[in-house]
N, C-alpha and C positions, 0 to 999 in steps of 0.2 A: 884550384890553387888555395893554400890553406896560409893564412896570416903565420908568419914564426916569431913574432914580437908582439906584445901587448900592447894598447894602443899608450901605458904610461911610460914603457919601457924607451918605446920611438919618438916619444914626446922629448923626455930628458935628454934625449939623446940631441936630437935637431935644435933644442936652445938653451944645449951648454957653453960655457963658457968659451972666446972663441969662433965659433958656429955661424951662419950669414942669419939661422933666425935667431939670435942670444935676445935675451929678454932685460928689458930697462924699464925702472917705471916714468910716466910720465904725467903732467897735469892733464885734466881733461876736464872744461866746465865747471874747474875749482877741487877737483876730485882727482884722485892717483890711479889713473891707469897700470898695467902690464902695456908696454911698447918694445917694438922693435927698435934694439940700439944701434944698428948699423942700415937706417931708413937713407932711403937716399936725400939730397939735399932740396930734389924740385921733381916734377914730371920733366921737364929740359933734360935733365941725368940722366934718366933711363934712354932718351930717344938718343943724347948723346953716346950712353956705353955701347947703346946697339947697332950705332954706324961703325963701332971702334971694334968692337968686339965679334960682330956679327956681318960686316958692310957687303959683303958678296952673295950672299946666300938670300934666298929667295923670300921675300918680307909679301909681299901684295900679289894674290893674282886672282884678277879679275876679266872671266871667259879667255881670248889672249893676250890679254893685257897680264906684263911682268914688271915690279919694282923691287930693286933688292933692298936690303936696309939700308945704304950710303945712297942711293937714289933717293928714293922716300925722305929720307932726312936733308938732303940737298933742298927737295923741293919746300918740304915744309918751313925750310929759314929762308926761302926766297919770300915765301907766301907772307912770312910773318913781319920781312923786311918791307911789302906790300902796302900790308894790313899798318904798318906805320907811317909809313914815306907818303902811300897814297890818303888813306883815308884816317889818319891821327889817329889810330887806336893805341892808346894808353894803357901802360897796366893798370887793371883794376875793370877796365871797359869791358863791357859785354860783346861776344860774338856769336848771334847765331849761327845753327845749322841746319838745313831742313831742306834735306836731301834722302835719294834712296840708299841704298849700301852701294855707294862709288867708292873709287880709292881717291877720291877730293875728300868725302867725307872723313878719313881718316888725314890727308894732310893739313885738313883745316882746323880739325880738331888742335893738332900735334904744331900748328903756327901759331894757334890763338894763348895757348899754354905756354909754351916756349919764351912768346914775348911778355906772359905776364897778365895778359887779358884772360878774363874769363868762359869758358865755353858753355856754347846755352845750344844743346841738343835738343831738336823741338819733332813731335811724332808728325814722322812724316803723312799721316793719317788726317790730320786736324784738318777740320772747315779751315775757308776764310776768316770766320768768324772767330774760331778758336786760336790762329795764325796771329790773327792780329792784336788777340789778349797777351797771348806769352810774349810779343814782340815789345809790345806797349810796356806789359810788366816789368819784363826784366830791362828796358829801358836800353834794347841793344843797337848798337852804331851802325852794324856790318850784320846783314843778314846773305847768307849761303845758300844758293836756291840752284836745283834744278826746273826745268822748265815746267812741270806739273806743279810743283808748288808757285813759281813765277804767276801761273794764273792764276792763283788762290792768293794775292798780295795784295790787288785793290785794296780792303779795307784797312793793311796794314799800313800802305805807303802814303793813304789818305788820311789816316790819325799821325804819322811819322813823316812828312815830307823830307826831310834830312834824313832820314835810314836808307844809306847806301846798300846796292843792290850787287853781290858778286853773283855771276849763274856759270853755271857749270853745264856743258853738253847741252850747252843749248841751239837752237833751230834759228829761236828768235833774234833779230837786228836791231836791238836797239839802244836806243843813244840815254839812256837813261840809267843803264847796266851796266858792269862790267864782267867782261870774260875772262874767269881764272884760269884758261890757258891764256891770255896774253901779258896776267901778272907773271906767269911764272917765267916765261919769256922774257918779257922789260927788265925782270927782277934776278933774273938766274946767275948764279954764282954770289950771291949777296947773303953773306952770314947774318945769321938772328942778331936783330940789336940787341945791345947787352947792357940790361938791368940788373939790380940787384934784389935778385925773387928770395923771398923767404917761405918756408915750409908752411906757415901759418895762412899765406896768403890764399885768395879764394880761389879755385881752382875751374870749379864747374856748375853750373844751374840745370839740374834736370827737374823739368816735369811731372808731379805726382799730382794726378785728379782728387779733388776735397770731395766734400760731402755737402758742401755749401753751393755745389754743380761750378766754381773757379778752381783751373789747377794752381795748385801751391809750388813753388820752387823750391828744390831742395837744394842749399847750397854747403858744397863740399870744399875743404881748404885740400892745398897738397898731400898737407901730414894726414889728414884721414881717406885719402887719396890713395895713396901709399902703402897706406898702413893697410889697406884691403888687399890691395897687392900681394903684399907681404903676407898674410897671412890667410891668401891660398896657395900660395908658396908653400905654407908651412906645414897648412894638409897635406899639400900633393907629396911632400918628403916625409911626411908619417905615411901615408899609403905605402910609397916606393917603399920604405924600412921595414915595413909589416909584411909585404907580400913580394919581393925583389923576383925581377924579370926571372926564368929561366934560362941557363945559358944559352939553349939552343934555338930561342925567340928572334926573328931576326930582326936587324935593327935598322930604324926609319928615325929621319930627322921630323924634330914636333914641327906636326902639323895642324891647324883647326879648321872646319868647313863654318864659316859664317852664314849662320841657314839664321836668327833671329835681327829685327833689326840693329841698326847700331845703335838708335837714339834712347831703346831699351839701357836699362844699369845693365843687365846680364849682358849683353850685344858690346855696350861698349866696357865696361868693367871687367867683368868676368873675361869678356875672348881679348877683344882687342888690348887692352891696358896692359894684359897678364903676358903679353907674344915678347914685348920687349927685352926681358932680361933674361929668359931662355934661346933667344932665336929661334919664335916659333912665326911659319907660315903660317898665311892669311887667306884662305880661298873665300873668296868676297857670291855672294847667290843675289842675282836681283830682286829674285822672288820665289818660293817655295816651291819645289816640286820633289816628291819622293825619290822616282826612277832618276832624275837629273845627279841628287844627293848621292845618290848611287854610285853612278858615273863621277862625280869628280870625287869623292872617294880613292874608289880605284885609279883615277888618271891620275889623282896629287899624292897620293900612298896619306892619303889621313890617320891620322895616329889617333885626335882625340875630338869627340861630338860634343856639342850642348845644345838643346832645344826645348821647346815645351815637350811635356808627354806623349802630345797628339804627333809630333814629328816623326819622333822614334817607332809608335805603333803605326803609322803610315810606311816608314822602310819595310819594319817586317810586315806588313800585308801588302807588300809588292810584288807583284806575279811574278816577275824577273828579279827579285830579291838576289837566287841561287845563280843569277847568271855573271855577277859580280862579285867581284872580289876584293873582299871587305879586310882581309887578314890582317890588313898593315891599323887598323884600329885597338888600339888598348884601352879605349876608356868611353864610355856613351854615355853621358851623363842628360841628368833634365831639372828643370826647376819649371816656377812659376805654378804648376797645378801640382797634388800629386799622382803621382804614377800609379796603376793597379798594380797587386803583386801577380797576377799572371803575367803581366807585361816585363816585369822585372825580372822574371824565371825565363819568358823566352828571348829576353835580352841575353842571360846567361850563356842559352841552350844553344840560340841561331850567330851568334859573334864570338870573335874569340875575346876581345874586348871583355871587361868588366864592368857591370852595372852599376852607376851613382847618381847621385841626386843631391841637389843643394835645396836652402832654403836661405833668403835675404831679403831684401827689399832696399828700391832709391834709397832712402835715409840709412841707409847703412850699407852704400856702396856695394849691393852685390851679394856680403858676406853676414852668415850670422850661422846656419851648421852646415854637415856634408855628412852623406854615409853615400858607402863603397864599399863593391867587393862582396866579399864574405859575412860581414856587419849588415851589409844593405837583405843579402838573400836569410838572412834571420830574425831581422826586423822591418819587412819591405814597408810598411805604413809608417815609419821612422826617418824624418829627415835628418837624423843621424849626433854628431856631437860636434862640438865650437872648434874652432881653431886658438891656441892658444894665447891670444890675447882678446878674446871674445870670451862674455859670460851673458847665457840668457836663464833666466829663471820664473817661474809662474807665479804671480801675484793676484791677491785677492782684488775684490773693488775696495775696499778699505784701506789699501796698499802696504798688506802685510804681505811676505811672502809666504810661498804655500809650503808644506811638505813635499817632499822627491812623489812624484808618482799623482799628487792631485792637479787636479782642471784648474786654471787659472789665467789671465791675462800676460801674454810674455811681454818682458819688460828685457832690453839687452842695454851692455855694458862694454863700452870698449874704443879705442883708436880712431876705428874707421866710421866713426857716426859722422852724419852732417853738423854740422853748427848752427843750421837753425832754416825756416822756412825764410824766403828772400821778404822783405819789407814786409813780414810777417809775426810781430812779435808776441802776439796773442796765441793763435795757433802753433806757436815755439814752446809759448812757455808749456800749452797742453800738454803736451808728448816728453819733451823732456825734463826729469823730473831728478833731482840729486843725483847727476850721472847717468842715469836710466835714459832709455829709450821706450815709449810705450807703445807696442809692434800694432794692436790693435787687435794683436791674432790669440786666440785662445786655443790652451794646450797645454801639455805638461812633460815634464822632465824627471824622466826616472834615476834609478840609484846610480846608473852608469854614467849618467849625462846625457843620454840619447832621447831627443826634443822630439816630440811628437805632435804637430797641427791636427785639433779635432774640429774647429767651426772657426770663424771672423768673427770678430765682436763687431768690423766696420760691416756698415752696409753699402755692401758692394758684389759685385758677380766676375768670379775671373773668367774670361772667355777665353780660352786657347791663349794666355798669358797674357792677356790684356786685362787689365784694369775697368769694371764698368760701376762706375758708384750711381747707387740708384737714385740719390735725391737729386744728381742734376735731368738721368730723363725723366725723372718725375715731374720737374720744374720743365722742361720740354711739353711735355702732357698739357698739363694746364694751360700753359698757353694756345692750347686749342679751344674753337669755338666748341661749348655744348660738352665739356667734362667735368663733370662733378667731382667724381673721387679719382685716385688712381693708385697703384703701389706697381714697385718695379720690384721685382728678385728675381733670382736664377732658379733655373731649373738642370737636373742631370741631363749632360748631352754626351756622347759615345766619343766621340771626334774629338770635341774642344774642353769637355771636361764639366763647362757648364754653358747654358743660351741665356740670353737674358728675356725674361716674362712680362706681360704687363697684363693687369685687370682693369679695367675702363667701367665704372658707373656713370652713363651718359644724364644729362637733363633730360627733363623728361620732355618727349617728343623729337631730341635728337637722335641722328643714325648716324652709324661710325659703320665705313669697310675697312679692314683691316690694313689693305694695301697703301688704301689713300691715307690712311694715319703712319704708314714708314714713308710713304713720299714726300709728306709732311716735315717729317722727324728730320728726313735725311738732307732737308738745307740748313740745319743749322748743330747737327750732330756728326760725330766720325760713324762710316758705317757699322763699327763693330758696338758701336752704343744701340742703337738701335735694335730693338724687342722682334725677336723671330717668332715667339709668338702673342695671339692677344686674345684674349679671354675680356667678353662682352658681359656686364651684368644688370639689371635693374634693382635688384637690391641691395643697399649699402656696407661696406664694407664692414666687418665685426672693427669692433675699438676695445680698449681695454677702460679701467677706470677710469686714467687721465686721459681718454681720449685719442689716444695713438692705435692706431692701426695694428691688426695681428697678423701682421702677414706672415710669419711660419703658420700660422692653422692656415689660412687662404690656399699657402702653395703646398701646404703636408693633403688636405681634404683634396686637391687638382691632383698629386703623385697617387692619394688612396682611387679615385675614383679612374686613373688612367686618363685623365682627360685630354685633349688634346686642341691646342689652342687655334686660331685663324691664320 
């Protein structure tokens, strides 16, 4: 299928005058953005238009578990009448969540917002140890637990003795908890208290791992909430205007298969945030499996995917791939790593769907480009161009900008940034910089627009779209007895994109086995932090002149030599 509009032709078009994307400028950080003039008033709006708009049709469904949108919406103002009545959460107050992908985790979300409080999505992933940092940090009231994280609370409920405990499907009996099926119960038929939420107001606390080995909170207001929303909205109606369905396509109400966490920005951003003001279904996965993805595909008639890379190339190397019936898909999209362009050609080849890819990050909600389609199969190492009130550009270290087409640090511009890391003002003011965002990612932007990621300036390793910054297992490391040196980096992995490495120069006369140094790791790291492989050395690591470590030659001389780690 061949684009019949240019991408400025579709632009003009979706935010002229009139239009649901029309364009208004707005302040941002003292600076004049491009915004959306007709943003809704709160996240409350959207979940309201979509009981009004949408209430019968199928909003949540989870194995045989069904909520339409006026269910879902029902329960989430009992939840948030709860979250006041019972346990005085205030607007402005913190509400965890750390849970797996339930349809709780969506109405907690969707009560904690409503009433004005703020939502603190925490990886369902995280030690105890790590639980009870973000808990502590963001200083929240009300934490949301299933029973796997319930065990993982000791250290949190022992720094917090007043942090109320709601759990969710849980087994456990006890008198120190409470069960959010018996709020929704006590609470049922009881509308959202009603405050007076302003657009500015703080919205949500997710998660981003430093480099200092503490995650940093990004906190997001509604209007840059929104405004992300909004402008994948504004993609997805330049897509539709570029390449318009053919008539004899047949037609499926949107649907998304929730294959990535929620507590991810993509999981919850990108899928969940975006279903609202389309009425799109929600197929909820507890936990990945290719052939399963398969199966509810076809059982839910899926219209549109998002995963990491590795998701996608696990469908297609599914021996029963051909035995399903994928037709009702139009779009498969992936972020977090990027994609190979073989992979992107038999995306084409084996779906009827069309192949795209995002690029965003936490601090910016989700969104920062997109390519699709026709664009994507001619630039596949191109995560593609902005949406129209997004601008990223390549910047020197000197913080000049670059020319179209040179390597540079991207720096983005726009609506849907965060406003700043949580009780973080230093680390704030790093990154953001006269309106800018400084991505950390290095890359460049050609004469089209179209953003191209060539390396990280962070040091960090993305694993199957996870996040793994080396200096905090590094700071794991040392805290072993008997290590001298250590450096963490990624290495290429087939699956997940990249593993994360570690080199050990032990003291001398110590021995390290590789296993008992992850059994080690693994009490006080999530397991996907933790090095698949390790590489033992007796002589010291090269350094450069100030003394820092060279670990591109370390891990370039291990890729030249094939080596292959413990």
């Amino acid at each position: 299928m061949s684009y019949v509009l240019s991408w400025e032709t579709a632009l003009a078009e979706i935010t002229a005058e009139g239009m649901p994307h029309e364009l208004a400028p707005r302040a941002f950080e003292g600076y004049r953005v491009p915004s959306f003039k007709h943003l809704p008033a709160h996240l409350s709006a959207i979940y309201r238009h979509a009981a009004d708009a949408h209430g019968e049709k199928p909003f949540l469904v989870y194995e045989e578990e069904r909520l339409t949108f006026s269910e879902a919406w029902a329960k989430a103002q009992a939840l948030a009448a709860a979250l006041e009545t019972r346990f005085a959460v205030a607007p402005g107050d913190r509400v965890a969540i750390a849970l797996r992908n339930y349809p709780e985790w969506i109405l907690a979300f969707m009560a904690a917002t409503a009433l004005g409080a703020v939502a603190v999505p925490m990886n369902a992933w995280w030690t105890a140890e790590e639980l009870a940092y973000g808990l502590k940090d963001s200083d929240a009231k009300v934490v949301v637990v299933d029973d796997e994280r319930l065990a993982r609370l000791g250290p949190a409920r022992a720094q917090k003795p007043e942090l109320a405990v709601v759990t969710v499907r849980s087994a456990e009996d006890d008198a120190s908890t409470t069960p959010l099926a018996s709020l929704l119960e006590a609470f049922a038929g009881q509308p959202c208290p009603a405050h007076a939420l302003c657009v500015d107001d703080d919205a949500m606390i997710l998660y981003t791992s430093g480099t200092t080995g503490f995650p940093k909170g990004a906190v997001s207001t509604h209007y840059a909430v929104l405004s992300a929303l909004l402008a994948f909205e504004s993609n997805q109606a330049i897509f539709a205007r570029r390449a318009p369905a053919p008539p004899e396509a047949p037609a499926f109400d949107p649907a998304m298969l929730v294959s990535v966490p929620l507590f991810h920005v993509t999981g919850c951003n990108a899928i969940f945030l975006t279903a609202f003001r389309p009425g799109r279904k929600l197929v909820l996965m507890y936990k990945w499996n290719a052939e399963q993805a398969l199966a509810l595909i076809e059982r839910e008639r899926v219209t549109s995917f998002t995963g990491v890379p590795t998701m996608t190339w696990e469908m297609l190397q599914c021996p029963t791939f051909d035995q399903y019936d994928t037709s009702s898909l139009q779009s498969i999209g992936g972020g977090g790593a990027p994609a190979p362009p073989e992979q992107v050609r038999q995306v084409e080849a084996r779906f009827k769907g069309r192949p795209g890819i995002g690029y965003g990050l936490t601090e910016s909600n989700a969104v920062g480009a997109q390519n699709n389609g026709d664009d994507y199969l001619a630039k596949p190492r191109s995560t593609g161009r902005c949406p129209c009130v997004v601008a990223i550009e390549a910047f020197d270290d000197a913080g000049q900008q670059c020319p179209r087409g040179e390597l540079g640090e991207l720096w983005m511009k726009g609506p849907h940034l965060f406003r700043g890391y949580w009780n973080r003002p230093e680390a704030t003011a790093e990154v953001l910089q006269n309106g800018w965002f400084k991505t950390g990612d290095i890359g460049r932007v050609d004469e089209e627009g179209f953003v191209t990621i060539e390396d990280r300036k962070k040091d960090m390793v993305l694993r199957g779209g996870e996040n793994v910054y080396c200096a905090e297992v590094e700071g794991a490391l040392y805290e072993l007895p008997g290590v001298s040196e250590a450096i963490v980096f990624g290495l290429p992995h087939e699956r997940l994109g990249e593993e994360v490495a570690a080199v050990i120069v032990p003291n001398e006369g110590a021995q390290f086995e590789a296993e008992a140094v992850r059994a080690r790791l693994r009490e006080t790291l999530a397991h996907f932090k933790v090095p698949s492989q390790f590489f033992f050395q007796r002589e010291p690591l090269p350094r450069n002149a100030s003394g820092k470590f060279l670990k591109r030659a370390v891990r370039d001389a291990l890729l030249a030599a094939g080596a292959q780690g413990a």
